[in-house]
C-alpha positions in Angstrom: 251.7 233.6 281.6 250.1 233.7 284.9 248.4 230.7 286.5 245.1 231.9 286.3 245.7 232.2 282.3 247.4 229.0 282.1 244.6 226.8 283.7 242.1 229.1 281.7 243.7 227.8 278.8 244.1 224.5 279.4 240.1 223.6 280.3 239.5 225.7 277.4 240.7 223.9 274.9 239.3 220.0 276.7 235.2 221.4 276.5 232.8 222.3 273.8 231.8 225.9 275.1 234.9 227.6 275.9 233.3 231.1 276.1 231.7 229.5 279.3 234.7 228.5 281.4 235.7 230.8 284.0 238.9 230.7 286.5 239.7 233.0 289.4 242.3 233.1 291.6 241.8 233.5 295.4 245.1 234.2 297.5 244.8 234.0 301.3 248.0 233.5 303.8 249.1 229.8 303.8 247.8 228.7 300.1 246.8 229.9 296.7 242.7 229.0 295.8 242.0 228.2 291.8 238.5 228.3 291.2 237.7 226.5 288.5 233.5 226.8 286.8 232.6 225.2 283.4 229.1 224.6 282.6 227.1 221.8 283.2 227.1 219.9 279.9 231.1 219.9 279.8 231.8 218.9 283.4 231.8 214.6 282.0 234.8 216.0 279.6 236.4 217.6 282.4 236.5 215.1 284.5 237.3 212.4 282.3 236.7 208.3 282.0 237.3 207.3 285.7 238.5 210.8 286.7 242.1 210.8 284.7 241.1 214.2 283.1 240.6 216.0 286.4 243.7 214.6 288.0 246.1 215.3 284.9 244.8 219.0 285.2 245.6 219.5 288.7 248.6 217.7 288.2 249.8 220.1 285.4 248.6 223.0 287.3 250.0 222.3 290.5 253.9 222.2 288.2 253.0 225.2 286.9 252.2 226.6 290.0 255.3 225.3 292.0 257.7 226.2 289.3 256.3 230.0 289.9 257.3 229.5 293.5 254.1 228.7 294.9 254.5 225.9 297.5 250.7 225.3 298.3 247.5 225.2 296.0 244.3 223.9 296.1 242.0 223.6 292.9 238.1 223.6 292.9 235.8 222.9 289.5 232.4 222.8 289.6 229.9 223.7 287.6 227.3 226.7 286.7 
């Protein structure tokens, strides 16, 4: 399973309109973007009571991510 799938699935299964969320994948020379867009309504469950959510996601991604030999990634979410 690719990154882009595994964060895909992972924010999928955390909101209440999983049909909505949408990841891409952006390489460019030093680092490895994920962008990250869930709608409006389910960006409170994404983030999480004090933020925790949002920080156990990245940190899950970012192991997934360094044990497929990726050394550097940066992780956006926002909202549509």
């Amino acid at each position: 399973m690719n990154l882009t799938d595994f964060a895909e699935l992972l924010v999928t299964k955390i909101t209440s309109s999983p049909e909505l969320v949408k990841v891409k994948e952006f390489d460019s020379e030093e680092e490895v973007i994920l962008e990250i867009l869930v709608s409006e309504k389910d960006m409170g469950r994404v983030i999480g009571k004090s933020g925790k959510m949002i920080k156990a996601l990245r940190t899950i991604i970012q192991a997934k991510a360094y044990n497929d030999g990726i050394k550097k990634i940066k992780i956006n979410i926002s909202s549509f």
